[in-house]
mmCIF file of the N, C-alpha and C atoms, coordinates in Angstrom:
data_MODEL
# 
_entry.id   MODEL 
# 
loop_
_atom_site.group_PDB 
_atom_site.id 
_atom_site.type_symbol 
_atom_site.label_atom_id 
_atom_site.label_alt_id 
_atom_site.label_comp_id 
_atom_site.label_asym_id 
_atom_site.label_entity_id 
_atom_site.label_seq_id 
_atom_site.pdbx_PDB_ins_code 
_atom_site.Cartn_x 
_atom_site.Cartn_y 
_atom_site.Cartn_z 
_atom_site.occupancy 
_atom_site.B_iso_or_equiv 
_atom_site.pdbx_formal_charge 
_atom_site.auth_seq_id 
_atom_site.auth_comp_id 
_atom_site.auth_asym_id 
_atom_site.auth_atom_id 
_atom_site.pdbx_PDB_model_num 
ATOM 1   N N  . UNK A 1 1  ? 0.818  -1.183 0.000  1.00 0.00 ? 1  UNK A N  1 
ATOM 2   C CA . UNK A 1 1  ? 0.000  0.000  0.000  1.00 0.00 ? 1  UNK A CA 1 
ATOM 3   C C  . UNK A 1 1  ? 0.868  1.255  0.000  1.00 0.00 ? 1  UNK A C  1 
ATOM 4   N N  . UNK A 1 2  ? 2.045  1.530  1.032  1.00 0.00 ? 2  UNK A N  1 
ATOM 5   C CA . UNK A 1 2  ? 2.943  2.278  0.369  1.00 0.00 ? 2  UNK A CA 1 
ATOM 6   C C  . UNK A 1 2  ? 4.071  2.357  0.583  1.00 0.00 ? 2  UNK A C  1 
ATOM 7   N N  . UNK A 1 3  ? 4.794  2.862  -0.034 1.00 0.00 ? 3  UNK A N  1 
ATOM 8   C CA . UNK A 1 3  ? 6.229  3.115  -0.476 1.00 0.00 ? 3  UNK A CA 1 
ATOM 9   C C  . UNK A 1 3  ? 6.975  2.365  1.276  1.00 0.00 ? 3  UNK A C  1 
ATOM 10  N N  . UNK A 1 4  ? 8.315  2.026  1.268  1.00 0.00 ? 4  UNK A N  1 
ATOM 11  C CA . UNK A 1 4  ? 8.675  1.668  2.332  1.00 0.00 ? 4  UNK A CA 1 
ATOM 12  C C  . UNK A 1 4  ? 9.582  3.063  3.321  1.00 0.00 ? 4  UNK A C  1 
ATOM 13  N N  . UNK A 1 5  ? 9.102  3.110  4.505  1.00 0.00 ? 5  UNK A N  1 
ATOM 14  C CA . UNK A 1 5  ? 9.041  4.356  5.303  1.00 0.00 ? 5  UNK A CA 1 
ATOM 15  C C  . UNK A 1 5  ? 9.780  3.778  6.704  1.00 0.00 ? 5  UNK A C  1 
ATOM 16  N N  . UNK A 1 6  ? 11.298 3.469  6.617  1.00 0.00 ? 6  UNK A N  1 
ATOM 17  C CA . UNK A 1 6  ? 11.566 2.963  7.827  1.00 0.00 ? 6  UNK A CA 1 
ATOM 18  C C  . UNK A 1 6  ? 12.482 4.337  8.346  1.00 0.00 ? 6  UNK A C  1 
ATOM 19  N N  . UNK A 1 7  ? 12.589 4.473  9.308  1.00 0.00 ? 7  UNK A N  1 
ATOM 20  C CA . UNK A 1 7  ? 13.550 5.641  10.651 1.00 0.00 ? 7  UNK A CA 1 
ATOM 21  C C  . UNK A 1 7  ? 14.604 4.897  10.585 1.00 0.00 ? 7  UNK A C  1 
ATOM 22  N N  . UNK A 1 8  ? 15.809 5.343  10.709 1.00 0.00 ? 8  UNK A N  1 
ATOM 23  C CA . UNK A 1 8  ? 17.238 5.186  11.083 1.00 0.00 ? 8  UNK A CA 1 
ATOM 24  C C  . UNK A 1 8  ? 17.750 3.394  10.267 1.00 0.00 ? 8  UNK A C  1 
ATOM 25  N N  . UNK A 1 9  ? 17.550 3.407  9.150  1.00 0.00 ? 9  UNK A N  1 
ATOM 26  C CA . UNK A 1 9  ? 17.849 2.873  7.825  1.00 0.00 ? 9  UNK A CA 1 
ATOM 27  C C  . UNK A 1 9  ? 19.077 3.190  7.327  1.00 0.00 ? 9  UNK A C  1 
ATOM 28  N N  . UNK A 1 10 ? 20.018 2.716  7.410  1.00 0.00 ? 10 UNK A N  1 
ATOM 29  C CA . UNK A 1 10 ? 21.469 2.713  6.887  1.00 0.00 ? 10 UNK A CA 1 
ATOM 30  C C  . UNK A 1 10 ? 21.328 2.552  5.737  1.00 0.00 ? 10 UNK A C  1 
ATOM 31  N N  . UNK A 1 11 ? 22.593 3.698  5.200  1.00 0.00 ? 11 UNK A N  1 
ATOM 32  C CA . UNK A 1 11 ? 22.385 4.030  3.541  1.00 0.00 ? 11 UNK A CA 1 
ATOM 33  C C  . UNK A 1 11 ? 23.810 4.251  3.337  1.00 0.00 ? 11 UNK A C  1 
ATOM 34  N N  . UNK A 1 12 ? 24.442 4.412  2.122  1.00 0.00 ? 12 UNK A N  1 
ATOM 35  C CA . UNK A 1 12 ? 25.830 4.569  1.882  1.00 0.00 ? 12 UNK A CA 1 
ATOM 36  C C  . UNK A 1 12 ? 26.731 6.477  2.278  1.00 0.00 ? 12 UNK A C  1 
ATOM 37  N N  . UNK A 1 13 ? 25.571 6.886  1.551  1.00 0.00 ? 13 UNK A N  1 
ATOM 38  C CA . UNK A 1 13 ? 26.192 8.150  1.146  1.00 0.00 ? 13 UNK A CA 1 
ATOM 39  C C  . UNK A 1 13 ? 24.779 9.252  1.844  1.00 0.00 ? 13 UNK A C  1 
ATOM 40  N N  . UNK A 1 14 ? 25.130 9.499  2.881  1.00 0.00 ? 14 UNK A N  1 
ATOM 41  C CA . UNK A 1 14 ? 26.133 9.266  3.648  1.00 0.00 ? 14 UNK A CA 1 
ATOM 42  C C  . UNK A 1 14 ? 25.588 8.871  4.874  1.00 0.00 ? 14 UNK A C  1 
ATOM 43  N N  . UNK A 1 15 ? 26.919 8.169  5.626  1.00 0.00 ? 15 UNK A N  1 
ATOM 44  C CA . UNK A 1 15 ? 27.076 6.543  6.605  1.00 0.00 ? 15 UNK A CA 1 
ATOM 45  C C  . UNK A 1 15 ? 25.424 7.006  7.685  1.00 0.00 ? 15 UNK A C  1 
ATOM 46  N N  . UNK A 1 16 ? 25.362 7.947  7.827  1.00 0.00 ? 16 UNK A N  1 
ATOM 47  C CA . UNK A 1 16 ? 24.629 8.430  9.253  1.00 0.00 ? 16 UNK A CA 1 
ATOM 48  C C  . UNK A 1 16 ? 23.791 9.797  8.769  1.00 0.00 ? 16 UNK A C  1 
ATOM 49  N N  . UNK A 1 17 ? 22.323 9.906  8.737  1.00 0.00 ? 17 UNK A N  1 
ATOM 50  C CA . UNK A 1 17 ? 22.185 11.310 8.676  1.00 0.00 ? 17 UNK A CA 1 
ATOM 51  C C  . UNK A 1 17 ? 22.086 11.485 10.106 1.00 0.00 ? 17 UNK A C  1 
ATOM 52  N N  . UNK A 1 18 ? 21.449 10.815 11.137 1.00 0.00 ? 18 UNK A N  1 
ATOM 53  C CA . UNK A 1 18 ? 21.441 11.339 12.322 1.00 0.00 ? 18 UNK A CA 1 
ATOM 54  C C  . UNK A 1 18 ? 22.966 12.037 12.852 1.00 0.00 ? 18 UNK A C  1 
ATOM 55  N N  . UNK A 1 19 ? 23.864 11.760 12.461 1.00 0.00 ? 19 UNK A N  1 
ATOM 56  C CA . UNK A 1 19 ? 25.267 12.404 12.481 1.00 0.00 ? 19 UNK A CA 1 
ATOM 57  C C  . UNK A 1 19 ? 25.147 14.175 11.724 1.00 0.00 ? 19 UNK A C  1 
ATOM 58  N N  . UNK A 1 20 ? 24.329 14.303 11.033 1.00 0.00 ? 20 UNK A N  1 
ATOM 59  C CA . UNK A 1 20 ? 24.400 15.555 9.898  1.00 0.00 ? 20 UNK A CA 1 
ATOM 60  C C  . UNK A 1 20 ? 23.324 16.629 10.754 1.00 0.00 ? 20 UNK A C  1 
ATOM 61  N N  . UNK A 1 21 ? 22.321 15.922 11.472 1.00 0.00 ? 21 UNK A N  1 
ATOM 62  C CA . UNK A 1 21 ? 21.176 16.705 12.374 1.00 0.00 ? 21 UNK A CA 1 
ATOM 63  C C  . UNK A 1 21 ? 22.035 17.287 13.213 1.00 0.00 ? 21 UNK A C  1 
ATOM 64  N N  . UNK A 1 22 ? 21.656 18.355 13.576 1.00 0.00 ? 22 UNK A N  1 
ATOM 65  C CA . UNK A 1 22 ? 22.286 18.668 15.186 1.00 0.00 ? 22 UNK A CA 1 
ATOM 66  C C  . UNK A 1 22 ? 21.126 18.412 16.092 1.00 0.00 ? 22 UNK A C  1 
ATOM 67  N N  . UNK A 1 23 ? 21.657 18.276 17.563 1.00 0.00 ? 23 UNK A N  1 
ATOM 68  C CA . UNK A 1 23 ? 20.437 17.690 18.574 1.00 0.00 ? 23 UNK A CA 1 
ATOM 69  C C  . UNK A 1 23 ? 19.370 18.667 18.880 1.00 0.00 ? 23 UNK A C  1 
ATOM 70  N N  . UNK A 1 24 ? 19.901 19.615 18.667 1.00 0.00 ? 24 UNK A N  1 
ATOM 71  C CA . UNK A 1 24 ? 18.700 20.558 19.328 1.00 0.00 ? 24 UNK A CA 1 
ATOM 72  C C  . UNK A 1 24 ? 17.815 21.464 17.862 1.00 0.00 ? 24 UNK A C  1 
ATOM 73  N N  . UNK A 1 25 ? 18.036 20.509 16.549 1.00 0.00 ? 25 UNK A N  1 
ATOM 74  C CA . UNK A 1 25 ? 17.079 21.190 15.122 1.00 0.00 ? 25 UNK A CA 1 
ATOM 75  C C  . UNK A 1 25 ? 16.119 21.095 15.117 1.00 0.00 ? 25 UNK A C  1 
ATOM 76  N N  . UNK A 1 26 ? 15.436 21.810 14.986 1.00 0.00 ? 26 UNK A N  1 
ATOM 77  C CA . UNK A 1 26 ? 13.893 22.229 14.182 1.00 0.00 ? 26 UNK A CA 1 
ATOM 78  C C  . UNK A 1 26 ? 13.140 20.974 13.734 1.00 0.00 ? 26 UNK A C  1 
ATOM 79  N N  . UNK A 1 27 ? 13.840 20.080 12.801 1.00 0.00 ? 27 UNK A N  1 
ATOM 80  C CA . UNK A 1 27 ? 13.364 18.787 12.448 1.00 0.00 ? 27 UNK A CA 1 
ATOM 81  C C  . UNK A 1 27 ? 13.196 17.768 13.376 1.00 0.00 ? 27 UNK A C  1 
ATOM 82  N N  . UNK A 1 28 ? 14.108 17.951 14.029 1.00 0.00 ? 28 UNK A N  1 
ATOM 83  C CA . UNK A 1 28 ? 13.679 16.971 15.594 1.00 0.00 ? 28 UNK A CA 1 
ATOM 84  C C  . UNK A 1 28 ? 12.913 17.275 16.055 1.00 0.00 ? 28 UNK A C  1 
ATOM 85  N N  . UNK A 1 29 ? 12.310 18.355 16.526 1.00 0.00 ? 29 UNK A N  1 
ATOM 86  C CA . UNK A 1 29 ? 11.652 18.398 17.087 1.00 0.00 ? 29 UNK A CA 1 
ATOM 87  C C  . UNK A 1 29 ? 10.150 18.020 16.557 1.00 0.00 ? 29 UNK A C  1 
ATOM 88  N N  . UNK A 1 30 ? 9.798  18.566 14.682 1.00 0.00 ? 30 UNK A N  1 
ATOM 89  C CA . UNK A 1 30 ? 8.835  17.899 14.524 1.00 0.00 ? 30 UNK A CA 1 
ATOM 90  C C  . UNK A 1 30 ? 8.534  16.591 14.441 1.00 0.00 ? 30 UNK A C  1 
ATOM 91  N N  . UNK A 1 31 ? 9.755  15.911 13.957 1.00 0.00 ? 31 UNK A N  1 
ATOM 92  C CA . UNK A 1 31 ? 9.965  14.470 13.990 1.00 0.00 ? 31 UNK A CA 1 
ATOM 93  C C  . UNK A 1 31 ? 9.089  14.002 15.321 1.00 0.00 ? 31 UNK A C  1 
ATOM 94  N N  . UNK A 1 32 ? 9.302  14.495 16.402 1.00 0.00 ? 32 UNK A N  1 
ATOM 95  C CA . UNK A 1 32 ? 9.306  13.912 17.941 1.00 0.00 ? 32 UNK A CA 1 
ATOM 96  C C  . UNK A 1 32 ? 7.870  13.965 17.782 1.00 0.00 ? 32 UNK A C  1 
ATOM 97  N N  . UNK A 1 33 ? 6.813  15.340 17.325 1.00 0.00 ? 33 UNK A N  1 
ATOM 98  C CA . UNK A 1 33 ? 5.812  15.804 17.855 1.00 0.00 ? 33 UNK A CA 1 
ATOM 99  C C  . UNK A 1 33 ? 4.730  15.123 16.869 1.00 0.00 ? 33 UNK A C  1 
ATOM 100 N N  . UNK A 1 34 ? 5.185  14.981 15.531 1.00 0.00 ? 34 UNK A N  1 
ATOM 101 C CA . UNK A 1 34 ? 4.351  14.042 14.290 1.00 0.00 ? 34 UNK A CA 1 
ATOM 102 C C  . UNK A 1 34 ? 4.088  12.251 15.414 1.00 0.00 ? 34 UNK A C  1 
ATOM 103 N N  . UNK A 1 35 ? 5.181  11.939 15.530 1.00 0.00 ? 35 UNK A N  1 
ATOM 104 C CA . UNK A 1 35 ? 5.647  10.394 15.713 1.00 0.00 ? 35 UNK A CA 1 
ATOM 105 C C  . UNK A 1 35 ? 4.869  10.318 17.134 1.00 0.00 ? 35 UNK A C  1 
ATOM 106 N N  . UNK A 1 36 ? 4.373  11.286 17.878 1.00 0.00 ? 36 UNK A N  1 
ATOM 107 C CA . UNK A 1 36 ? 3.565  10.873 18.875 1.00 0.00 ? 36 UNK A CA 1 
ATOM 108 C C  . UNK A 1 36 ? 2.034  11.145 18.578 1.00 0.00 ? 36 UNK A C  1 
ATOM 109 N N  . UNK A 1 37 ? 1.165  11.749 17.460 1.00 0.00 ? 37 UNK A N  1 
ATOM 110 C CA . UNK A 1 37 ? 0.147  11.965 16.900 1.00 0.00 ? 37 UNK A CA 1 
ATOM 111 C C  . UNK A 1 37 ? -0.364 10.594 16.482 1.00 0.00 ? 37 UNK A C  1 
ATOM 112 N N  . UNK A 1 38 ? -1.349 10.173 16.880 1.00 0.00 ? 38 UNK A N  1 
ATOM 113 C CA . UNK A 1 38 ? -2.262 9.077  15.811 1.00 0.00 ? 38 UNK A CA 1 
ATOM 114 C C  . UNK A 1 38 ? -2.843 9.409  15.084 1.00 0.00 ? 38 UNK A C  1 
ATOM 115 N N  . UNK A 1 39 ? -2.376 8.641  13.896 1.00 0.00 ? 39 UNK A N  1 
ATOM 116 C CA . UNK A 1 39 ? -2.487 8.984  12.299 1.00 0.00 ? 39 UNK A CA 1 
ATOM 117 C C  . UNK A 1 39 ? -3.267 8.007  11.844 1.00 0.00 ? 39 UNK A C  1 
ATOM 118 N N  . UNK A 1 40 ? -4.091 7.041  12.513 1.00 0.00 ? 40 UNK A N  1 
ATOM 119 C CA . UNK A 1 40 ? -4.760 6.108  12.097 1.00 0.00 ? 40 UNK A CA 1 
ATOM 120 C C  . UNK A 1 40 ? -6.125 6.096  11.381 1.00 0.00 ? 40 UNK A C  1 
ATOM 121 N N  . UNK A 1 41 ? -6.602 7.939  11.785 1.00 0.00 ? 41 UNK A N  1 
ATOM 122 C CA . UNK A 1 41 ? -7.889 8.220  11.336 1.00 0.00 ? 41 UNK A CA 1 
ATOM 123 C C  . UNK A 1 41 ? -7.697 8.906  9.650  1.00 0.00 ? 41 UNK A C  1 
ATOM 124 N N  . UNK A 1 42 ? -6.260 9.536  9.570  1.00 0.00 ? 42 UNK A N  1 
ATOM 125 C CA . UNK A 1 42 ? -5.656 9.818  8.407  1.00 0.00 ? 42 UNK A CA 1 
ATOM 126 C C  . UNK A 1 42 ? -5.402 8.546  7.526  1.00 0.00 ? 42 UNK A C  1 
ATOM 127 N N  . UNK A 1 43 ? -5.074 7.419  7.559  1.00 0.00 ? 43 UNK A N  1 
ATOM 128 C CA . UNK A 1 43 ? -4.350 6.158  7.259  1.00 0.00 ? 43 UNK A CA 1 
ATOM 129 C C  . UNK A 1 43 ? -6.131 5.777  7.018  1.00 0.00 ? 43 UNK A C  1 
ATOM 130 N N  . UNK A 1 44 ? -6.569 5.560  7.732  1.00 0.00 ? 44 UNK A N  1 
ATOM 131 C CA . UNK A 1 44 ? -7.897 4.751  7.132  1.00 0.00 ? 44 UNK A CA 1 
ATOM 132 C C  . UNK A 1 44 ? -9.023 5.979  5.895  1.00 0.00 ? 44 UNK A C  1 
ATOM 133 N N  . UNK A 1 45 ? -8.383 6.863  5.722  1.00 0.00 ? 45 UNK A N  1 
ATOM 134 C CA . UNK A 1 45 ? -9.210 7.511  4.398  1.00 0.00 ? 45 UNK A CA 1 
ATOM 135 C C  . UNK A 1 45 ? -8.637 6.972  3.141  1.00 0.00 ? 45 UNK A C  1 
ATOM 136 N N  . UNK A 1 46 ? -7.244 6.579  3.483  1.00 0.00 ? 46 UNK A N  1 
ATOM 137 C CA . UNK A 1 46 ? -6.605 6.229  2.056  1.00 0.00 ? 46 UNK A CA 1 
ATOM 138 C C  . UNK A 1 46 ? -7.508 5.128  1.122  1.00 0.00 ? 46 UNK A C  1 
ATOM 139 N N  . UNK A 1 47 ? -7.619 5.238  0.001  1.00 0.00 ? 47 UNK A N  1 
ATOM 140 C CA . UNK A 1 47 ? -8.586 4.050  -0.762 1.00 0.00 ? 47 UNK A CA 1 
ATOM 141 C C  . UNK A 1 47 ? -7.531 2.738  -0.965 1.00 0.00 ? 47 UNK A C  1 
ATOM 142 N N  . UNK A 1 48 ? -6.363 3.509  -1.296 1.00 0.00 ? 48 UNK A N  1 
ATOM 143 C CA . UNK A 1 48 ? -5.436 2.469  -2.213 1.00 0.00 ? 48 UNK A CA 1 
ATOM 144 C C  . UNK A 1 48 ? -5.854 2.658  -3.704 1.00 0.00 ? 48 UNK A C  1 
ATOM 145 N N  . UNK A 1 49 ? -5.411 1.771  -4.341 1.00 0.00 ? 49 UNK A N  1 
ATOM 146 C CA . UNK A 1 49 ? -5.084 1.459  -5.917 1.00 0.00 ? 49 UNK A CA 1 
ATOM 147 C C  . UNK A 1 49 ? -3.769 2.007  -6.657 1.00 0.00 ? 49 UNK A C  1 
ATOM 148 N N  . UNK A 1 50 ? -3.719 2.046  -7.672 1.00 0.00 ? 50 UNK A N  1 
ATOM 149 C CA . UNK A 1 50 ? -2.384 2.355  -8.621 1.00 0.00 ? 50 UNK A CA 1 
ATOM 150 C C  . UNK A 1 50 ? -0.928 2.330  -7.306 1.00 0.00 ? 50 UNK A C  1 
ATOM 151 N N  . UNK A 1 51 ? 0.298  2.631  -7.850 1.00 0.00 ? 51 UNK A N  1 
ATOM 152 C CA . UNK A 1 51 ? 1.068  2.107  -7.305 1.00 0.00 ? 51 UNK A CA 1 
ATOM 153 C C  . UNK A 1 51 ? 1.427  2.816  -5.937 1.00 0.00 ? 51 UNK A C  1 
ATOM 154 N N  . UNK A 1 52 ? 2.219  2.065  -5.244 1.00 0.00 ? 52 UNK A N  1 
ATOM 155 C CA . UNK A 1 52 ? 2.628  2.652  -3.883 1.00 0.00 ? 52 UNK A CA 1 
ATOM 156 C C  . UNK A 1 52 ? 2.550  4.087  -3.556 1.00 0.00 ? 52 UNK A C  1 
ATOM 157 N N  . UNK A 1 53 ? 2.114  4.745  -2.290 1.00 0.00 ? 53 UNK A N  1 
ATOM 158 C CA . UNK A 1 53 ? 2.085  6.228  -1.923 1.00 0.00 ? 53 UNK A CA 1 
ATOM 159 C C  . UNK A 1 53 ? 3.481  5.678  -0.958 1.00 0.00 ? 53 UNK A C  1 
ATOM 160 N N  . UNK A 1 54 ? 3.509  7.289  -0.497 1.00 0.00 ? 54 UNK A N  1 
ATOM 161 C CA . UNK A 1 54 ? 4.692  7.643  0.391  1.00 0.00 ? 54 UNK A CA 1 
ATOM 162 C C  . UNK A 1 54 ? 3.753  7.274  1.727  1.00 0.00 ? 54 UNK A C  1 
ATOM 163 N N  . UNK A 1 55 ? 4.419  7.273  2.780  1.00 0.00 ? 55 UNK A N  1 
ATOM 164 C CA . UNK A 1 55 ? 3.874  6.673  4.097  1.00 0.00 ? 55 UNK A CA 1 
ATOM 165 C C  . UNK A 1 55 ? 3.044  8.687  4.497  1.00 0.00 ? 55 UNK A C  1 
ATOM 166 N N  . UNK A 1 56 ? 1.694  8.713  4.707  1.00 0.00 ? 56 UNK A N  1 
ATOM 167 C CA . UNK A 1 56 ? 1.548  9.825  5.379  1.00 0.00 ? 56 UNK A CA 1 
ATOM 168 C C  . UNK A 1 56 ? 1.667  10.290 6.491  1.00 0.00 ? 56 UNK A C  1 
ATOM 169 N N  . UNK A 1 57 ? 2.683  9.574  7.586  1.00 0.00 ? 57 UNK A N  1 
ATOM 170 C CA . UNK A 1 57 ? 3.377  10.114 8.151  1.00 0.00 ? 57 UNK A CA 1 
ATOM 171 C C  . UNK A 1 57 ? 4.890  11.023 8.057  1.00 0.00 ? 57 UNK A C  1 
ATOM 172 N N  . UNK A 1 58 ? 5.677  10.304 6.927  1.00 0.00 ? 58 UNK A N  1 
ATOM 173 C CA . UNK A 1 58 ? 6.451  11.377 6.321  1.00 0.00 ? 58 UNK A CA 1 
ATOM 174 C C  . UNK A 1 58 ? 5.633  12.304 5.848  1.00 0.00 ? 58 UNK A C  1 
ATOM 175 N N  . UNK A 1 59 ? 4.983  12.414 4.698  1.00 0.00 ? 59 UNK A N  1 
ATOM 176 C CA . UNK A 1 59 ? 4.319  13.609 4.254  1.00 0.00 ? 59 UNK A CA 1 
ATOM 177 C C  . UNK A 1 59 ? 4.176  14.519 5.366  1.00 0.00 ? 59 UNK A C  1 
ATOM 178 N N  . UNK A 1 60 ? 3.681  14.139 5.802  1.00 0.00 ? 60 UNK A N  1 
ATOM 179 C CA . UNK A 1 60 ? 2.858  15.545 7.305  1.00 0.00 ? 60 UNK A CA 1 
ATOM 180 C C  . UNK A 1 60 ? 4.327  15.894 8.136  1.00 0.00 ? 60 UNK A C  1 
ATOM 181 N N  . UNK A 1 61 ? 5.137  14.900 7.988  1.00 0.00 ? 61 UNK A N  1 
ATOM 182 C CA . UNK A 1 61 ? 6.558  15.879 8.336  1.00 0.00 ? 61 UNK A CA 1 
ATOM 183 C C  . UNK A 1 61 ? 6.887  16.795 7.624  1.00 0.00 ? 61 UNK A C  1 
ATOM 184 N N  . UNK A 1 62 ? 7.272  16.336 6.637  1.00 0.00 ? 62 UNK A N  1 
ATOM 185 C CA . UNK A 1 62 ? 7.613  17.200 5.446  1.00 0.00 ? 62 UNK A CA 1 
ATOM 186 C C  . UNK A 1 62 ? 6.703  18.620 5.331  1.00 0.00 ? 62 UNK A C  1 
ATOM 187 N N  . UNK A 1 63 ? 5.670  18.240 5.415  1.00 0.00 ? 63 UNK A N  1 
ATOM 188 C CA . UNK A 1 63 ? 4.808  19.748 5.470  1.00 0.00 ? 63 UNK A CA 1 
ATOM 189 C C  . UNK A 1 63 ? 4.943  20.396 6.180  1.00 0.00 ? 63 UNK A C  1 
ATOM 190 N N  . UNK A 1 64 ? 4.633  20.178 7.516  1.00 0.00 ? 64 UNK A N  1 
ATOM 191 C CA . UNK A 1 64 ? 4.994  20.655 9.287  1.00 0.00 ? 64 UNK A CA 1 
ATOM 192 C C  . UNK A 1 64 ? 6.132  21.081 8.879  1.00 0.00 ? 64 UNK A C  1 
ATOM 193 N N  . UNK A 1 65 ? 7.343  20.657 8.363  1.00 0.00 ? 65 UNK A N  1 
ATOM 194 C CA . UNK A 1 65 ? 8.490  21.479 8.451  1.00 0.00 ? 65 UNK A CA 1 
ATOM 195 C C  . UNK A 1 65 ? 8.742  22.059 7.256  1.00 0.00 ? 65 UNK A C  1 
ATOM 196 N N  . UNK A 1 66 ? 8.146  21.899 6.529  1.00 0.00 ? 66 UNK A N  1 
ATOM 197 C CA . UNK A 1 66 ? 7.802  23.438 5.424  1.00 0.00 ? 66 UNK A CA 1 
ATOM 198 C C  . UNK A 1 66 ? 7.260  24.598 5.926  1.00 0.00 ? 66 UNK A C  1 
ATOM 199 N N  . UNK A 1 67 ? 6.649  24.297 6.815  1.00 0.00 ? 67 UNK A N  1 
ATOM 200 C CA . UNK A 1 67 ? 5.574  25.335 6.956  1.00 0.00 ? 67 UNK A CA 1 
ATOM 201 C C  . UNK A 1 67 ? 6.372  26.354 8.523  1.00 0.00 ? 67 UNK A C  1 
ATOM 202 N N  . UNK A 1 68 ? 7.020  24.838 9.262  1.00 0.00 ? 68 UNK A N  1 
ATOM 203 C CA . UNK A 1 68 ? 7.947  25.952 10.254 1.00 0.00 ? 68 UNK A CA 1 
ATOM 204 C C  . UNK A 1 68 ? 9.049  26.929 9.582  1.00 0.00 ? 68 UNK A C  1 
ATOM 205 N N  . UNK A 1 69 ? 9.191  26.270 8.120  1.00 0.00 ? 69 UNK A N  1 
ATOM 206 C CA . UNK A 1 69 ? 10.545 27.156 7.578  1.00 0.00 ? 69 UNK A CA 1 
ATOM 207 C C  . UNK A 1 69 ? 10.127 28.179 6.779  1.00 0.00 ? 69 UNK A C  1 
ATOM 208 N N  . UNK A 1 70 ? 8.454  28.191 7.212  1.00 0.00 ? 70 UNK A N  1 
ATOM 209 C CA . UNK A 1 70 ? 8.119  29.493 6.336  1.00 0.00 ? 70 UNK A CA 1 
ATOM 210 C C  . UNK A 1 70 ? 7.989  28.974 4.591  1.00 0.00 ? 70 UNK A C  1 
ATOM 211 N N  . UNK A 1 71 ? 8.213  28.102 4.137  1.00 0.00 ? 71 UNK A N  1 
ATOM 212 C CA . UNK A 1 71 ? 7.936  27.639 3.051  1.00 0.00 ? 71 UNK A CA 1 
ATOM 213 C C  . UNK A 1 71 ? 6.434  26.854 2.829  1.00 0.00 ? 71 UNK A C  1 
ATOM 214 N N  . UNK A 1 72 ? 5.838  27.779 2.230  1.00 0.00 ? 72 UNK A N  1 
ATOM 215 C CA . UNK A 1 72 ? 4.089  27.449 2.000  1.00 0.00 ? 72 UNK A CA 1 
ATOM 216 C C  . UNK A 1 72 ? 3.875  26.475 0.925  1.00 0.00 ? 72 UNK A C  1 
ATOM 217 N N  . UNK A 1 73 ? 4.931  27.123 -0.070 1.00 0.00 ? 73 UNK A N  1 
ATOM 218 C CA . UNK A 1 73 ? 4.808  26.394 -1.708 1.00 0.00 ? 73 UNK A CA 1 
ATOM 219 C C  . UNK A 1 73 ? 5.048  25.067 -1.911 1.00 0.00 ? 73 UNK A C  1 
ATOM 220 N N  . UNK A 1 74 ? 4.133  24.113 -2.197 1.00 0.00 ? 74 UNK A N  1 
ATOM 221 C CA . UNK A 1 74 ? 4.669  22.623 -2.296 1.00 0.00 ? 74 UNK A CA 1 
ATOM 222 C C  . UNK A 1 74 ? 6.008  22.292 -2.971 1.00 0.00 ? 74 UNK A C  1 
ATOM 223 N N  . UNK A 1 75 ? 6.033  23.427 -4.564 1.00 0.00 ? 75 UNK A N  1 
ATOM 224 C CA . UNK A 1 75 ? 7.403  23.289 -5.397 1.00 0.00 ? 75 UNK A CA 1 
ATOM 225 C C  . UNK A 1 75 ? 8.368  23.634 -4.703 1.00 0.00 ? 75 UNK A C  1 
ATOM 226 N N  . UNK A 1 76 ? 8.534  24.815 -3.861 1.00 0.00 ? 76 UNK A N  1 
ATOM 227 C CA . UNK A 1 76 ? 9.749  25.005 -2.817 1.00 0.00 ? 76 UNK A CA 1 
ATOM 228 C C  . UNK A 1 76 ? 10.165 23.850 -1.469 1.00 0.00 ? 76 UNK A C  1 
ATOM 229 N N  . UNK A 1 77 ? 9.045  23.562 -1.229 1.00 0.00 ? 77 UNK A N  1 
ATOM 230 C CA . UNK A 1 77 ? 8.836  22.159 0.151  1.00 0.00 ? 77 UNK A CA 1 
ATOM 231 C C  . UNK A 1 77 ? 9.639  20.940 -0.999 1.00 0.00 ? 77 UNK A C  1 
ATOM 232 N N  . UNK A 1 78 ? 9.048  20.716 -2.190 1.00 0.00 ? 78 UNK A N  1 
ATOM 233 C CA . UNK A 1 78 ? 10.024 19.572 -2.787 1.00 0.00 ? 78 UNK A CA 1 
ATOM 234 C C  . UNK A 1 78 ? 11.311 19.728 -3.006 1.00 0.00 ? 78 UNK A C  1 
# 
């Protein structure tokens, strides 16, 4: 149903992003405040069909921290 959405997933390039965050960023903090929200009433509107979506819990990060950086525009958020 969608795309695969795992946290702290080792990748090559490069070794660690949690190494690239600093502890006290902006993104952590929404990270922290999304990841304690139940999203289950969001998750059950989805229909499904055609191929994999992104998990809408990333999405709603991604927005949340568009929107803390002052970036409204979806083309600028991508």
């Amino acid at each position: 149903m969608f795309k695969p959405y795992v946290m702290g997933q080792s990748s090559l390039q490069p070794p660690d992003l949690e190494e690239l965050i600093p502890e006290n960023h902006m993104v952590r903090m929404v990270n922290e405040a999304i990841e304690r929200i139940d999203l289950s009433i969001l998750i059950q509107q989805y229909k499904g069909g055609g191929t994999s979506s992104y998990h809408p819990k990333m999405m709603l990060k991604v927005l949340v921290y568009g929107y803390v950086e002052k970036l409204y525009s979806s083309r600028k958020i991508a």
